[in-house]
VMD Tcl script that draws the C-alpha trace (Angstrom):
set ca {
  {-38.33 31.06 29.05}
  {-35.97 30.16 32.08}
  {-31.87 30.30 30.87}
  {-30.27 27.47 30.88}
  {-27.51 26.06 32.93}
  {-25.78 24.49 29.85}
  {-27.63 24.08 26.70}
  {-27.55 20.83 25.53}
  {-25.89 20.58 21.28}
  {-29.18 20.51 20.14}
  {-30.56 23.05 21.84}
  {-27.04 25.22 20.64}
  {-27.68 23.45 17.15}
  {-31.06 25.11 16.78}
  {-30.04 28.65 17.66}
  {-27.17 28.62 15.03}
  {-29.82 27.95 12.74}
  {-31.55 30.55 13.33}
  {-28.67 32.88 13.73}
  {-27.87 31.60 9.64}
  {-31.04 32.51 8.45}
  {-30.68 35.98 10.25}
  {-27.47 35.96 8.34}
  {-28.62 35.08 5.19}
  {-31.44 37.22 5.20}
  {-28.60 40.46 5.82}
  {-29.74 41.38 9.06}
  {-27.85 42.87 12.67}
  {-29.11 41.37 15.49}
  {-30.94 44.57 16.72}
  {-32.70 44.84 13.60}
  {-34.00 40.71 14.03}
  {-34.53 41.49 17.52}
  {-36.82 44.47 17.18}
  {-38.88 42.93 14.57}
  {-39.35 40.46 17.23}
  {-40.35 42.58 19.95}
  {-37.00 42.27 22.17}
  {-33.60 43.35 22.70}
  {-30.43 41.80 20.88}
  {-29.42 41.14 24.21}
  {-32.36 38.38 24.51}
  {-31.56 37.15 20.69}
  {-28.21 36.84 21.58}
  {-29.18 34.11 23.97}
  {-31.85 32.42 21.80}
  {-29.04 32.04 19.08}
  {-26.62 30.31 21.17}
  {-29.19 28.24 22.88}
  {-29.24 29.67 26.54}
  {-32.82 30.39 26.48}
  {-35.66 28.41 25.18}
  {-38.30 29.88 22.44}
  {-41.67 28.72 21.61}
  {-42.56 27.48 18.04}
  {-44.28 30.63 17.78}
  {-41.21 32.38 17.95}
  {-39.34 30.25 15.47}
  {-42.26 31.09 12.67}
  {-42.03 34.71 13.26}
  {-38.28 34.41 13.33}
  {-38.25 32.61 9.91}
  {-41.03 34.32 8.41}
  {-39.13 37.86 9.17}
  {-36.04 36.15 8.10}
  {-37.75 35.48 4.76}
  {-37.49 31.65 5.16}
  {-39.34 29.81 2.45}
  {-37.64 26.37 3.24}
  {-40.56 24.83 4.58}
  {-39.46 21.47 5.58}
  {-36.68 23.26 7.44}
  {-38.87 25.54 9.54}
  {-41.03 23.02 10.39}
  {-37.71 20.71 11.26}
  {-37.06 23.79 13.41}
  {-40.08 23.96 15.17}
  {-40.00 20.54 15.96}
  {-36.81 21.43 17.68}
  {-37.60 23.95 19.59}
  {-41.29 22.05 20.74}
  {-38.75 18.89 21.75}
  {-39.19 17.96 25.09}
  {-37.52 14.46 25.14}
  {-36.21 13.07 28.33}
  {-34.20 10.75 26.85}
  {-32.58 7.39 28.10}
  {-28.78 9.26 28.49}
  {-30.28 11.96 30.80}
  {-29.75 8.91 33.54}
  {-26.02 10.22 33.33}
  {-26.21 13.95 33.53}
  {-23.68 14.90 35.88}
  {-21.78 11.27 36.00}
  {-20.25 11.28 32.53}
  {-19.12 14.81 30.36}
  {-21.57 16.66 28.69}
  {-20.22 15.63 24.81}
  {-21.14 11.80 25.73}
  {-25.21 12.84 26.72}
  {-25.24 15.10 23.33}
  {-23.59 12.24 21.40}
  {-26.60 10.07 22.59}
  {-29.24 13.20 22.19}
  {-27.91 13.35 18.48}
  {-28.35 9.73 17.77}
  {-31.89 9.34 19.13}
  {-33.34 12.05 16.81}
  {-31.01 11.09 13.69}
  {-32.59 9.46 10.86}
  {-29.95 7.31 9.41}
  {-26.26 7.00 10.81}
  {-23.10 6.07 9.04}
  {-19.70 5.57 10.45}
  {-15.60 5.29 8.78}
  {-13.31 4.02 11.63}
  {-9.31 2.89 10.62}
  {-8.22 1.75 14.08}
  {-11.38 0.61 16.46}
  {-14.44 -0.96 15.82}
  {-17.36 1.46 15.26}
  {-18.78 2.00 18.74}
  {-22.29 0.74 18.12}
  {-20.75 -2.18 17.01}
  {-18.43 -2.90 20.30}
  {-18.92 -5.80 22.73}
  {-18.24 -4.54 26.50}
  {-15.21 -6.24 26.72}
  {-13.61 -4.16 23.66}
  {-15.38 -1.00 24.80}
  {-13.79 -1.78 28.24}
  {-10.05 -2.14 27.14}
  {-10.80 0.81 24.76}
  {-11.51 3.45 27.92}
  {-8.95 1.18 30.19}
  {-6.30 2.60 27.87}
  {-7.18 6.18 29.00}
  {-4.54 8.37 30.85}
  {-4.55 8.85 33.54}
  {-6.46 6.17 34.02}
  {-10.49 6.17 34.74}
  {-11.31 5.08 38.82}
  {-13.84 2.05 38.32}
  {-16.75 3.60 38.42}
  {-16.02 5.49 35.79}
  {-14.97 3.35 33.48}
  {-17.98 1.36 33.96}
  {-20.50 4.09 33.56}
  {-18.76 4.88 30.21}
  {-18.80 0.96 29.53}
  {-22.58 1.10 30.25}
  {-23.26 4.28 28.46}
  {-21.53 3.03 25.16}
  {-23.58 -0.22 25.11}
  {-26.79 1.83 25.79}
  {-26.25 3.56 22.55}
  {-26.99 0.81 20.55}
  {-30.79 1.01 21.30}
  {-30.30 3.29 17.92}
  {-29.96 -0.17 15.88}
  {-30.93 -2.96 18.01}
  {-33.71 -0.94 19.55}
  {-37.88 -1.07 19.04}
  {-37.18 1.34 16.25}
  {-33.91 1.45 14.66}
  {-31.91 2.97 12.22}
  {-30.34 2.69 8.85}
  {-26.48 2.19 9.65}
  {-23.86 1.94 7.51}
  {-19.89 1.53 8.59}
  {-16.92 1.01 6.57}
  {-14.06 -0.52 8.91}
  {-11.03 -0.80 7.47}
  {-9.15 -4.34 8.13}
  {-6.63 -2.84 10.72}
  {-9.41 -1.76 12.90}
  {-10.91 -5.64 12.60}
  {-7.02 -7.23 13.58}
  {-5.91 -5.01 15.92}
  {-6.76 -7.06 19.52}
  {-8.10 -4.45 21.86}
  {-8.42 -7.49 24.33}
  {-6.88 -11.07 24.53}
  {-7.74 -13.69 21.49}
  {-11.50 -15.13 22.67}
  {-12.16 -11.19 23.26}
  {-11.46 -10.41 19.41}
  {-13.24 -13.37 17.95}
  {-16.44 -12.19 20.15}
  {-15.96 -9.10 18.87}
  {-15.62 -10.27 14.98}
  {-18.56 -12.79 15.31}
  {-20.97 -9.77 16.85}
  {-20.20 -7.91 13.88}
  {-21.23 -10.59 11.78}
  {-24.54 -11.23 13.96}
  {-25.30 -7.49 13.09}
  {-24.26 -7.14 9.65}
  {-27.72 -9.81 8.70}
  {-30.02 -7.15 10.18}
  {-32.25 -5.36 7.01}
  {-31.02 -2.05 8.36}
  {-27.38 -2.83 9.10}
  {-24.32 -2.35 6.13}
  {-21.21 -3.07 7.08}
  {-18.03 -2.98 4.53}
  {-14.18 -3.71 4.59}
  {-10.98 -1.68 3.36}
  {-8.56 -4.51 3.03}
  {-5.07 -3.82 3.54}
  {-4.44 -4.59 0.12}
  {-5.86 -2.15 -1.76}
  {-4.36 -0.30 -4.56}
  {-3.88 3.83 -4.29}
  {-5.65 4.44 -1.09}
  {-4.73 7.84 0.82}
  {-7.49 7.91 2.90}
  {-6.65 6.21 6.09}
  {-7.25 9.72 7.90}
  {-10.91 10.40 7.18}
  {-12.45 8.87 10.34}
  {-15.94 9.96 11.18}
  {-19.07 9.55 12.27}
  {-22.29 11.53 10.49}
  {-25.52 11.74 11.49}
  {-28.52 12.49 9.22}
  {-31.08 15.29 10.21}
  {-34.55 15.73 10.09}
  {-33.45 17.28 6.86}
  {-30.04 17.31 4.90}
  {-29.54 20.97 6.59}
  {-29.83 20.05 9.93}
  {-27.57 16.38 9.45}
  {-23.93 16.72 12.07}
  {-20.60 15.18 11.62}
  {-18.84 14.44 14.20}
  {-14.81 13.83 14.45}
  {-12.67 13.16 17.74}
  {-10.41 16.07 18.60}
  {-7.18 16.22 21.27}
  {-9.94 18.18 23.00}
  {-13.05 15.94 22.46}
  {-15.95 15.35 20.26}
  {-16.39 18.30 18.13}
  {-20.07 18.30 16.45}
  {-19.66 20.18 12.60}
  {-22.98 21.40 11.18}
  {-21.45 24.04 8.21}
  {-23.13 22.86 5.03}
  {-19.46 23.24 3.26}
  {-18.32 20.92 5.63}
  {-21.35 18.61 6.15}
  {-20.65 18.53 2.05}
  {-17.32 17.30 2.02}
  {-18.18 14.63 4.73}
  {-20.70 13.53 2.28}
  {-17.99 13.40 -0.64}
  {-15.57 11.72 1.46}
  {-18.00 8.61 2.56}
  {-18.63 7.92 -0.74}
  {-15.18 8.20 -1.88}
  {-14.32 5.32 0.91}
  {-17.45 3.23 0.66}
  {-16.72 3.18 -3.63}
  {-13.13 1.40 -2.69}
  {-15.02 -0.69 0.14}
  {-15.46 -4.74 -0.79}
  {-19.41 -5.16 -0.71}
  {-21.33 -6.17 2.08}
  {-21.34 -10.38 1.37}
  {-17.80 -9.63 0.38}
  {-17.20 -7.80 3.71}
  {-18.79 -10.27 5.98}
  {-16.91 -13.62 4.03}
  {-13.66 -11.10 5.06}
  {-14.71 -10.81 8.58}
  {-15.49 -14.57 8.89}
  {-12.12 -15.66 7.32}
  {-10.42 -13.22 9.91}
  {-12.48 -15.09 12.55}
  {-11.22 -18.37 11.77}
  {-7.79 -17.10 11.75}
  {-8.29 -16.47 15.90}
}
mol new
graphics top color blue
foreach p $ca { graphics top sphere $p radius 0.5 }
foreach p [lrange $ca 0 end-1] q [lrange $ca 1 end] { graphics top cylinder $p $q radius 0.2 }
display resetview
């Protein structure tokens, strides 16, 4: 297949697969690649996603590999088969790569769940708070930028107000809900769309009040996606340097741990949304 310009973080997400079952099965890359029929030069690439491979290719790969985790070769293979021309493509060259994979991850998730201490969860966000949230940047973003990100953000919600959406869950911790991102009417439109949301079937939203006893976990931010299966879910965490997607299973682990560490101390969801509406009254 043709090499790619820039492989997109699934298409890099599917090649470090396969590059962990080499591993796991004790293999160099010349010995995968000459059970394949090519050069470790050419495996090389299919590993870090700069060429393409046919779902032939993943079988053989797995099968030589010794892979007997069906449901994750076939989650493979559905990878590599992928073909979506998704919504965010629209963008591709206008806003940075990590915002299109962001989208590409969240259109094949299966269930989402966010932690957020100081902004509103970004599926969540009315324009107005997304729109003082990227105003803030420095040096500051020329118009059009800002609103293609603006318009970009609120796209991303087809994941859970869209034809087919998915399970969410956020804890939001109160300082996130009272900090004003914009003026006064701003942060009560931004409170009562949270509340409008939090009704759907699908939709979970819970509150760390500021009150709570013996809580040392007001740095474990995230965002986590769930995967076709659990070995293929991402976390993702903001960096100084951007997004950075984490797909280890030790790590992917203690994401897991650390959600349910923060949702146990959480109030419950009617709790949560009689918190949010006495917060809106306050405005």
């Amino acid at each position: 297949m043709a090499r790619r310009r820039q492989p997109t973080a699934r298409q890099m997400r599917l090649g470090a697969e396969l590059q962990r079952l080499r591993e796991a099965a004790g293999l160099k890359g010349r010995e995968a690649a000459a059970a394949l029929g090519t050069d470790s030069a050419r495996l090389s690439q299919i590993e870090s996603g700069v060429v393409g491979m046919s779902e032939n290719t993943v079988r053989r790969l797995a099968a030589n590999y010794a892979c007997t985790d069906k449901e994750l070769i076939e989650a493979l293979v559905a990878m590599a088969a992928d073909r979506t021309r998704g919504w965010w493509e629209k963008y591709q060259g206008m806003l940075p790569v990590s915002f299109l994979d962001i989208a590409e991850l969240e259109h094949h998730a299966t269930y989402r769940f966010d932690v957020e201490f100081l902004h509103v969860p970004g599926l969540f966000q009315t324009e107005d708070y997304a729109r003082g949230i990227f105003s803030y940047r420095v040096p500051e973003l020329p118009h059009n930028d800002l609103a293609l990100r603006v318009t970009h953000r609120m796209d991303r919600k087809v994941i859970i107000s869209g034809a087919a959406p998915i399970p969410y869950e956020a804890v939001i911790h109160e300082a996130a809900l009272r900090i004003r991102v914009g003026n006064r009417t701003a942060a009560r439109t931004q409170l009562t769309r949270i509340l409008e949301l939090s009704e759907a079937d699908h939709i979970t939203v819970r509150v760390i009040p500021f009150d709570l006893d013996d809580f040392g976990g007001a740095w474990s931010s995230m965002t986590y996606a769930g995967g076709a299966v659990p070995k293929l879910d991402t976390a993702l965490r903001d960096t100084a340097h951007g997004t950075a997607f984490i797909d280890s299973e030790a790590q992917l682990g203690a994401f897991r741990t650390l959600f349910r560490k923060v949702k146990a101390v959480s109030l419950e969801p009617e709790q949560s949304r009689d918190f949010i509406r006495r917060l809106t009254k306050e405005l």
